[in-house]
N, C-alpha and C positions, 0 to 999 in steps of 0.2 A: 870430868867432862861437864859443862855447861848445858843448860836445857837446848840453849839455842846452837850449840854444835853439836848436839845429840838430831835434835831437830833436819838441821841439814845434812849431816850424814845419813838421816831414814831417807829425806828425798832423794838426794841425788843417785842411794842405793835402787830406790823406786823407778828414778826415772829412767837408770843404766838398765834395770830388769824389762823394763816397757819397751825400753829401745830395741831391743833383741826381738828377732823375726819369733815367732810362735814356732816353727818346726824346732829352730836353735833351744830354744826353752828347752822345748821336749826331751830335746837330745840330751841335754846336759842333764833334766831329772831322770833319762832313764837309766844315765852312767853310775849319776849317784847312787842311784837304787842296785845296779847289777856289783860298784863296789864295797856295798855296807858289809861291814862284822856279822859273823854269824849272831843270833840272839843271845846267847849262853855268854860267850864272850864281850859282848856289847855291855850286859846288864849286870855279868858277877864279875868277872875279869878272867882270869884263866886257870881260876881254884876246880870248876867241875870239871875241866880238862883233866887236869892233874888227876882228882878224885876218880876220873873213869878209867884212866891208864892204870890207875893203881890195882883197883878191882880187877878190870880186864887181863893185866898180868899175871893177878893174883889167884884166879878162878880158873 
């Protein structure tokens, strides 16, 4: 990608982001946020899952 289509793709992301009423904004980061990964899985992937069931069965 070229500077100047990098360039144009950040505005017109900017400008589509502005365009949006402020409530709409809201909304859409609060969705993001109620559908994120747990942290555990986000950051290791699903090895301490495993590693807790196995304990947990195992104890």
């Amino acid at each position: 990608m070229k500077t100047n289509d990098y360039v144009k793709y950040l505005t017109q992301t900017f400008v589509q982001y502005m365009d949006q009423p402020r409530e709409e904004r809201k909304k859409i980061k609060q969705e993001r946020r109620v559908n994120k990964e747990p942290f555990m899985l986000r950051w290791f992937g699903i090895l301490p899952y495993v590693f807790a069931y196995f304990f947990k069965k195992k104890y």
